[in-house]
C-alpha positions as protocol buffer text, in pm:
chain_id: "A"
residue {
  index: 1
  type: UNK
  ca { x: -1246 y: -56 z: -1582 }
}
residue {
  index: 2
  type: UNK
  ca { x: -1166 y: 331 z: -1652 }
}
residue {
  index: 3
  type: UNK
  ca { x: -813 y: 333 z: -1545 }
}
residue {
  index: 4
  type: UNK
  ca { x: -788 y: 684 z: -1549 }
}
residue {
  index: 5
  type: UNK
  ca { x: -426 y: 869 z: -1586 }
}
residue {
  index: 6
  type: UNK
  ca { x: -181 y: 611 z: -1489 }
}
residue {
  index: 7
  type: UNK
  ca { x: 142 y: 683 z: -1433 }
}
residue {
  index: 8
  type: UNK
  ca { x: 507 y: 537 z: -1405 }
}
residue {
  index: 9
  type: UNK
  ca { x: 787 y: 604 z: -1188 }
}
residue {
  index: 10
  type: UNK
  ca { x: 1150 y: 535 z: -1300 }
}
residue {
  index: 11
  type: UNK
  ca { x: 1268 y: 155 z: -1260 }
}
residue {
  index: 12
  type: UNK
  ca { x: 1372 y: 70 z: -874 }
}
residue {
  index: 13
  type: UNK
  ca { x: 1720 y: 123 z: -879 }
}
residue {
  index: 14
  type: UNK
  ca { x: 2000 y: 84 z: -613 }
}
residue {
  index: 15
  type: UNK
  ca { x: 2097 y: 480 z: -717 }
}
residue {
  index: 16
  type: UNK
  ca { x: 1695 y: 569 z: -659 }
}
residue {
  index: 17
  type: UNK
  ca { x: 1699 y: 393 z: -288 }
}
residue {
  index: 18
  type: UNK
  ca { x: 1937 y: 585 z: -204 }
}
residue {
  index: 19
  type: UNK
  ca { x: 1813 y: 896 z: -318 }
}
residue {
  index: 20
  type: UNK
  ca { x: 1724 y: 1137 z: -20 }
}
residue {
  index: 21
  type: UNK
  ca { x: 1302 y: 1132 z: -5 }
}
residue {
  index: 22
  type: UNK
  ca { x: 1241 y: 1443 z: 171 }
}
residue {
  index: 23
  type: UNK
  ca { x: 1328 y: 1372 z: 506 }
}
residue {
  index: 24
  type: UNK
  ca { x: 1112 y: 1112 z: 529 }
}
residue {
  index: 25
  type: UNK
  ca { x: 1238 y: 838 z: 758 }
}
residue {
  index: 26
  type: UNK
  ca { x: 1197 y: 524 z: 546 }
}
residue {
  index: 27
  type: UNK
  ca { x: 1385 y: 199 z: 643 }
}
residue {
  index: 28
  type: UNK
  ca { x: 1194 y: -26 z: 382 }
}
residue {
  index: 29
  type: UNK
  ca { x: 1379 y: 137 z: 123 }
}
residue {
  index: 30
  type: UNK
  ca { x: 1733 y: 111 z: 332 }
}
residue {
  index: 31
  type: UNK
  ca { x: 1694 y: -316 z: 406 }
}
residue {
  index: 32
  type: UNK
  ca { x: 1573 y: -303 z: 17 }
}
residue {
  index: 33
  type: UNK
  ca { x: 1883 y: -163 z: -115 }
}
residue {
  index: 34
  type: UNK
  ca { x: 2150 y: -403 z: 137 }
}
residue {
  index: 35
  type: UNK
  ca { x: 1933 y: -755 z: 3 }
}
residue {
  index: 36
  type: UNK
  ca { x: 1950 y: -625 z: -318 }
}
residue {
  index: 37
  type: UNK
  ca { x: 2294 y: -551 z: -311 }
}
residue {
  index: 38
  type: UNK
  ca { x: 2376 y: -891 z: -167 }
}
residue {
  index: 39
  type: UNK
  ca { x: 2244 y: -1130 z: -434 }
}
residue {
  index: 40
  type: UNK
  ca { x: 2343 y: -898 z: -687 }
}
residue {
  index: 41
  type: UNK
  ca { x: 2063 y: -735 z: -820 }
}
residue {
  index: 42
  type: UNK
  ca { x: 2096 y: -360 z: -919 }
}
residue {
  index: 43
  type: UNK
  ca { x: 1723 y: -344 z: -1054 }
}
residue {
  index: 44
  type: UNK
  ca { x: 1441 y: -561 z: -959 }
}
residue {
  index: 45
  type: UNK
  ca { x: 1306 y: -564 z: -1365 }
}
residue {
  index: 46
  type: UNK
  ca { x: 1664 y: -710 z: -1454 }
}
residue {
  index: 47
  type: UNK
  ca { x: 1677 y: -1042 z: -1245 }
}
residue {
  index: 48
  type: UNK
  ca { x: 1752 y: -1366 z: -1434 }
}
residue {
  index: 49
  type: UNK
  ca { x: 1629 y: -1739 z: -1303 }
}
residue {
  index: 50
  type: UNK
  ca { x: 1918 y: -1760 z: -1100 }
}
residue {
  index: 51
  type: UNK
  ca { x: 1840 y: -1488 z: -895 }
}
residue {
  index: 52
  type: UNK
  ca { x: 1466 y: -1592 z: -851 }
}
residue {
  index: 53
  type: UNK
  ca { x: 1508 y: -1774 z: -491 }
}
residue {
  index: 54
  type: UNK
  ca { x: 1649 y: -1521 z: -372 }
}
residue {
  index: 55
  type: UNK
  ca { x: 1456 y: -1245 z: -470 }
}
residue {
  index: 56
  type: UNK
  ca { x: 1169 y: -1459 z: -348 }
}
residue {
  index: 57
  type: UNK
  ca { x: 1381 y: -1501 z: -2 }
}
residue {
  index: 58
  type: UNK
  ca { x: 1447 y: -1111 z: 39 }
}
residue {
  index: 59
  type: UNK
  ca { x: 1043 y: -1030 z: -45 }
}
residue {
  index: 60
  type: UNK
  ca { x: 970 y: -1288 z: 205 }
}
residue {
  index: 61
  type: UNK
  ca { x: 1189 y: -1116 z: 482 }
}
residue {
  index: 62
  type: UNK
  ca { x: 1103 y: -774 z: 428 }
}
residue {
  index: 63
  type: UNK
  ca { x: 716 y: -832 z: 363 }
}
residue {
  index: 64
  type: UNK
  ca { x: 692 y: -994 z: 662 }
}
residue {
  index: 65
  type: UNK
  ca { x: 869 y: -693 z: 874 }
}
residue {
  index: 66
  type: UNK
  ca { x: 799 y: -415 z: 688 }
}
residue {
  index: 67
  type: UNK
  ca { x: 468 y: -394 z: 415 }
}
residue {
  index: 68
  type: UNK
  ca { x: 345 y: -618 z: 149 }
}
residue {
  index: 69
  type: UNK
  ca { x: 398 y: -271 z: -109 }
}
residue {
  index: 70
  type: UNK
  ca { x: 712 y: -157 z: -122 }
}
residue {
  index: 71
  type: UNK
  ca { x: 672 y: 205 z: -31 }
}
residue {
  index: 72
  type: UNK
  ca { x: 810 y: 433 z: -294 }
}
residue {
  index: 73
  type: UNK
  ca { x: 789 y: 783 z: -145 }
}
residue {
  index: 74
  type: UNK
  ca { x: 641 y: 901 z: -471 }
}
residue {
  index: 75
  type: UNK
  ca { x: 305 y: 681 z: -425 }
}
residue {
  index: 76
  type: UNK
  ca { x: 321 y: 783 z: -35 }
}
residue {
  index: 77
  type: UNK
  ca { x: 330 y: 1149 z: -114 }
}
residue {
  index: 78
  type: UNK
  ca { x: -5 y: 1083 z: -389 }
}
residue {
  index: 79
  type: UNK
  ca { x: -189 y: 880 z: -147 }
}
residue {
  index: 80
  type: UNK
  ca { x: -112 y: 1135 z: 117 }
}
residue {
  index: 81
  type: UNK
  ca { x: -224 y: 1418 z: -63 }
}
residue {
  index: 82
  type: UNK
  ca { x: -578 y: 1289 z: -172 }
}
residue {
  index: 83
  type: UNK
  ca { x: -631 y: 1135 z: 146 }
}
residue {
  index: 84
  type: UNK
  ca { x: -574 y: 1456 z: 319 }
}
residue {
  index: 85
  type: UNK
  ca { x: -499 y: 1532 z: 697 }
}
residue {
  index: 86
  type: UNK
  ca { x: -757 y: 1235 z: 869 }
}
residue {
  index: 87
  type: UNK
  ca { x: -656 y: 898 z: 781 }
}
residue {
  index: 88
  type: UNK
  ca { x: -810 y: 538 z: 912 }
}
residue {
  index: 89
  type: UNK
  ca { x: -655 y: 220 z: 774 }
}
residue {
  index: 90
  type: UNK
  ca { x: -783 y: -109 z: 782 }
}
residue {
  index: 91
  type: UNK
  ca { x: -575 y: -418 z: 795 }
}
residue {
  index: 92
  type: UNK
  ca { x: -281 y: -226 z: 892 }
}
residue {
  index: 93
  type: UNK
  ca { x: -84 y: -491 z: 985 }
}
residue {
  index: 94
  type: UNK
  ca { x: 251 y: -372 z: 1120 }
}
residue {
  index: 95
  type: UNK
  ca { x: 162 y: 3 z: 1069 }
}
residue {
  index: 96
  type: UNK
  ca { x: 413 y: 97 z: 837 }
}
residue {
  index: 97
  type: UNK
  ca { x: 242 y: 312 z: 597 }
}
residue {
  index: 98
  type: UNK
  ca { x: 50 y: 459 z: 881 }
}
residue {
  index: 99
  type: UNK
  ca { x: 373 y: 552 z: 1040 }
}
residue {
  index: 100
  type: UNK
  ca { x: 509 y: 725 z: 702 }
}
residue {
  index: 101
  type: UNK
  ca { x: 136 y: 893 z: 696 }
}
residue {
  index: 102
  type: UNK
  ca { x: 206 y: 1035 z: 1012 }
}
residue {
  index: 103
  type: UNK
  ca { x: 542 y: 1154 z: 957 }
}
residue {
  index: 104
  type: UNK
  ca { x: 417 y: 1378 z: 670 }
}
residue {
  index: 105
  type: UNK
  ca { x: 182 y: 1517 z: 921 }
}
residue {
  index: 106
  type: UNK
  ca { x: -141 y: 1321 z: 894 }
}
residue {
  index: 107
  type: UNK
  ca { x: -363 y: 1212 z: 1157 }
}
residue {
  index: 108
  type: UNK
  ca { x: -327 y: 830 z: 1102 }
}
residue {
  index: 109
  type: UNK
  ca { x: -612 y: 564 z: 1328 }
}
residue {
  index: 110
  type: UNK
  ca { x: -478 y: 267 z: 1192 }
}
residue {
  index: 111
  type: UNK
  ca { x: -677 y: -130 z: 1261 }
}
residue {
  index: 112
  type: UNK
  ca { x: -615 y: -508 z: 1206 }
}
residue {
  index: 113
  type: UNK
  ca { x: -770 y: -785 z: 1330 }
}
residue {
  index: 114
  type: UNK
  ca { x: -463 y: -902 z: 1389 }
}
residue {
  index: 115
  type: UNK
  ca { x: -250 y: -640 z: 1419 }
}
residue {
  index: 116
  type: UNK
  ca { x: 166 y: -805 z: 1381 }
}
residue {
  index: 117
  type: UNK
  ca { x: 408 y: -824 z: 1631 }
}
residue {
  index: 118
  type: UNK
  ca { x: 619 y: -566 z: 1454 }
}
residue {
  index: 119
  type: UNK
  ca { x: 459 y: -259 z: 1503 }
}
residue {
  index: 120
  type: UNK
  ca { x: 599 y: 113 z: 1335 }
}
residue {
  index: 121
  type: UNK
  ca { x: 303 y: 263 z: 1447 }
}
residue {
  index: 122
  type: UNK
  ca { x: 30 y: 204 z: 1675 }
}
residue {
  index: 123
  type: UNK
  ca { x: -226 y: -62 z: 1543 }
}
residue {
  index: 124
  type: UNK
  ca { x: -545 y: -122 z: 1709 }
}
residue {
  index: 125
  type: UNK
  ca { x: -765 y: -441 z: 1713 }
}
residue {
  index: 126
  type: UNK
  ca { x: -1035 y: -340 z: 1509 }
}
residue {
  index: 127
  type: UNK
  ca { x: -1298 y: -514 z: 1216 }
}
residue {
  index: 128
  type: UNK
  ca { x: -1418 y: -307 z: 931 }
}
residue {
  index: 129
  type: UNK
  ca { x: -1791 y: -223 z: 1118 }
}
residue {
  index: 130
  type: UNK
  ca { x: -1555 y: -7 z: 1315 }
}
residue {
  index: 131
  type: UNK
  ca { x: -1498 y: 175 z: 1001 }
}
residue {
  index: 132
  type: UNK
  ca { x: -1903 y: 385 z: 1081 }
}
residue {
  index: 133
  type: UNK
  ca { x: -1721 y: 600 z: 1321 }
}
residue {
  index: 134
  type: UNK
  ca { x: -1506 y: 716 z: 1108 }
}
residue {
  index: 135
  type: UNK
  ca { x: -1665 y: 904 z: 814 }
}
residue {
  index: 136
  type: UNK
  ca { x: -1496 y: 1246 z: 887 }
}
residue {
  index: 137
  type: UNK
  ca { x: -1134 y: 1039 z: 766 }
}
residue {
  index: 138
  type: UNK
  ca { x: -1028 y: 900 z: 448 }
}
residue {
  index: 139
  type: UNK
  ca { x: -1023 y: 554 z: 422 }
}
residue {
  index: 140
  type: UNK
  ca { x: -681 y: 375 z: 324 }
}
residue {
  index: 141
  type: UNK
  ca { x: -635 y: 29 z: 231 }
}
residue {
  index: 142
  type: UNK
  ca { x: -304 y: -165 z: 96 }
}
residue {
  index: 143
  type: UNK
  ca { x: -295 y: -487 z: -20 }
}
residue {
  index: 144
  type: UNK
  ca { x: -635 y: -660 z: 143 }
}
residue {
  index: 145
  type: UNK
  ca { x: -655 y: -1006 z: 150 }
}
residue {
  index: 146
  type: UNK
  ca { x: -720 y: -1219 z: -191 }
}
residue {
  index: 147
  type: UNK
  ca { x: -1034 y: -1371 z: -172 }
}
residue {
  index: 148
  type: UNK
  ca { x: -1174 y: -1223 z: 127 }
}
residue {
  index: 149
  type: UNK
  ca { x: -1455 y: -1025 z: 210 }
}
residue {
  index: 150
  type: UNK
  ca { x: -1230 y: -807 z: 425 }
}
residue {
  index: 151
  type: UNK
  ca { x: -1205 y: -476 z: 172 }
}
residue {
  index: 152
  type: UNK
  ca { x: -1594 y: -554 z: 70 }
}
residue {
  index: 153
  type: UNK
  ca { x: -1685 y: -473 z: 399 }
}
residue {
  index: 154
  type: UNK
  ca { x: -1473 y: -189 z: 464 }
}
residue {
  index: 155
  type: UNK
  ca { x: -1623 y: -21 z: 162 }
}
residue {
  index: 156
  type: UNK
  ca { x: -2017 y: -205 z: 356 }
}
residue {
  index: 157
  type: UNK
  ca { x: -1954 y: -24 z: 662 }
}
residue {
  index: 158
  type: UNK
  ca { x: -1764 y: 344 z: 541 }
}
residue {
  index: 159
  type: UNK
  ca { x: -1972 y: 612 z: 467 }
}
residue {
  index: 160
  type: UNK
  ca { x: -1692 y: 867 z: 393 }
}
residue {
  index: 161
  type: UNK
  ca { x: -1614 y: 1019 z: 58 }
}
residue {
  index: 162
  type: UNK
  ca { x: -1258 y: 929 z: -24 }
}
residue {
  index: 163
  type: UNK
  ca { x: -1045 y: 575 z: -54 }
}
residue {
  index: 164
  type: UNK
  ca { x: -707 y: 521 z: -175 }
}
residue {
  index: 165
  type: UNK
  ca { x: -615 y: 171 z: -265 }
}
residue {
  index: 166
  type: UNK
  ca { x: -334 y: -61 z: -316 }
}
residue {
  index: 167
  type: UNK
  ca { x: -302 y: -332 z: -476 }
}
residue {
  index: 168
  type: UNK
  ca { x: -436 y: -499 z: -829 }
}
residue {
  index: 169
  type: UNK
  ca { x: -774 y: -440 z: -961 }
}
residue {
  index: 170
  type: UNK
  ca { x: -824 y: -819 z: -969 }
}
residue {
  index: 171
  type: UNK
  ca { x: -883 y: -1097 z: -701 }
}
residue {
  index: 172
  type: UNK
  ca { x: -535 y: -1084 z: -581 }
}
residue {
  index: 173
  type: UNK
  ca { x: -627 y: -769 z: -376 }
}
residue {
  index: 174
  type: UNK
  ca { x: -965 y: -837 z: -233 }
}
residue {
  index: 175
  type: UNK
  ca { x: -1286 y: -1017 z: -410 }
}
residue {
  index: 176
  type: UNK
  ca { x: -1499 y: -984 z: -705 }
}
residue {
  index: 177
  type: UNK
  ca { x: -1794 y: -779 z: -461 }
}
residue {
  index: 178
  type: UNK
  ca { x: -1471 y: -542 z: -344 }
}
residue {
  index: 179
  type: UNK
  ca { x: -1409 y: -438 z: -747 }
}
residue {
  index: 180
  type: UNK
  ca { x: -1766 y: -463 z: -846 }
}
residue {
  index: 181
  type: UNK
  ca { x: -1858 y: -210 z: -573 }
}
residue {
  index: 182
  type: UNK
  ca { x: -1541 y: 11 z: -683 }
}
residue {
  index: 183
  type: UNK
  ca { x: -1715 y: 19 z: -1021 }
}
residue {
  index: 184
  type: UNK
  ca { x: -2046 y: 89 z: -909 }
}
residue {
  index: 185
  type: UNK
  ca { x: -2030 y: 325 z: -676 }
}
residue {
  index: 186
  type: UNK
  ca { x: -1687 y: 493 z: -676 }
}
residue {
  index: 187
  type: UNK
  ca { x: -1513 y: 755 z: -931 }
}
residue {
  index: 188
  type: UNK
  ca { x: -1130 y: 673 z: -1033 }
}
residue {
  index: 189
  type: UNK
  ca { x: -948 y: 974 z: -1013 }
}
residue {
  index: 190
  type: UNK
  ca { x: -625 y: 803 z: -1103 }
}
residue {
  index: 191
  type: UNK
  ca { x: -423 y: 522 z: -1053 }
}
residue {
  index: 192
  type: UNK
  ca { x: -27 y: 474 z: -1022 }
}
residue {
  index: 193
  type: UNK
  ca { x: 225 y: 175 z: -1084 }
}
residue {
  index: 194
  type: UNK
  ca { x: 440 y: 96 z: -789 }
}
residue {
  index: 195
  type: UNK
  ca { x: 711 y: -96 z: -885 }
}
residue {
  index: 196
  type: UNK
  ca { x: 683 y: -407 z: -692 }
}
residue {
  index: 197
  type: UNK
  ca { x: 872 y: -718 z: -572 }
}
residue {
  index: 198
  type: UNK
  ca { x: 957 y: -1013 z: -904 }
}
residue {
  index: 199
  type: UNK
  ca { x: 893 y: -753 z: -1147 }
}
residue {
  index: 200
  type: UNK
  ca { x: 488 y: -718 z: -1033 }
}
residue {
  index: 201
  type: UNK
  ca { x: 323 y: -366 z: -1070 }
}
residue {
  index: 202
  type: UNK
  ca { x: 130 y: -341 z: -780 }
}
residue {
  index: 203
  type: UNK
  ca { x: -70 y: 17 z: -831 }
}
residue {
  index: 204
  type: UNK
  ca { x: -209 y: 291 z: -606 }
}
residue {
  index: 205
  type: UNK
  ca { x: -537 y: 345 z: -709 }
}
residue {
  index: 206
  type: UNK
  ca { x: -690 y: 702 z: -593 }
}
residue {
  index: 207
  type: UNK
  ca { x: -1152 y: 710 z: -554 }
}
residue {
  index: 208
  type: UNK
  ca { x: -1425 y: 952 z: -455 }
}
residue {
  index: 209
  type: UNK
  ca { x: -1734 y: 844 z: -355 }
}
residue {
  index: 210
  type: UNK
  ca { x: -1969 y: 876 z: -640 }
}
């Protein structure tokens, strides 16, 4: 896979959470920084053992409220930017990234089949076949199921000409037919670490249609 320019941001520091991110309102980042702060963990790359179960127990709480991507406001801002002002997400889940979307003044439709309790912005109940009525937006998609056809028929059913992704260019995000069809039929402008929860590099991964 051509993994284009790939690029790292600084290490995920208690400093860098608190760093103002443009007037963004970003609570994510706020939770992060008072769990991290509590077990005793300054940077997420510098953990020991010790610390393991309850890194594992913070990532549990705040994937489960929040996002499974932590949502650096650098990788916002890049997805943002190529998706450009119409945005539909599929398997939204609580909304979160649709609701930072929208706060940097994008037009956000945002879907789930099961959209969560915990809602940031509104999620509909929607399946990816939806997905034909919206070829005028940008598709966005973060963290689709492993080993589901979910993001293979998102990219089955869209007929628009731009996709940001993120997540890992393996199974763990998707299936094989999701990356094969990425391959085939898509151009990778770029692609971005995130740092990411027990030292994993999730990555933002920005596509044309070929």
């Amino acid at each position: 896979m051509n993994l284009g320019t790939l690029h790292n941001p600084p290490s995920l520091t208690a400093e860098l959470i608190d760093m103002a991110y443009g007037g963004i309102n970003n609570p994510y980042w706020y939770e992060l920084r008072d769990l991290l702060l509590q077990i005793g963990v300054i940077e997420i790359e510098a953990f020991t053992f010790e610390t393991y179960l309850s890194i594992t127990t913070a990532r549990n709480q705040t994937v489960n409220k929040f996002s499974w991507s932590i949502p650096n406001l650098d990788i916002v801002q890049l997805a943002a930017d190529h998706l450009g002002t119409r945005i539909v997400e599929m398997g939204a889940g609580s909304g979160y990234w649709a609701w930072l979307f929208s706060q940097m003044g994008r037009e956000v439709i945002a879907f789930d089949k099961r959209p969560w309790d915990i809602r940031y912005h509104p999620v509909h109940y929607g399946t990816p076949d939806i997905l034909t009525k919206y070829h005028d937006h940008s598709l966005f998609l973060c963290w689709p199921p492993a080993l589901d056809p979910m993001a293979t028929d998102c990219l089955h059913y869209y007929t628009g000409n731009k996709l940001a992704f993120i997540g890992y260019d393996t199974h763990l995000t998707g299936d094989d037919e999701f990356h094969e069809i990425l391959k085939n039929d898509w151009t990778l402008l770029s692609c971005h670490i995130n740092k990411d929860w027990l030292n994993l590099k999730d990555t933002l991964y920005l596509y044309i249609r070929k």
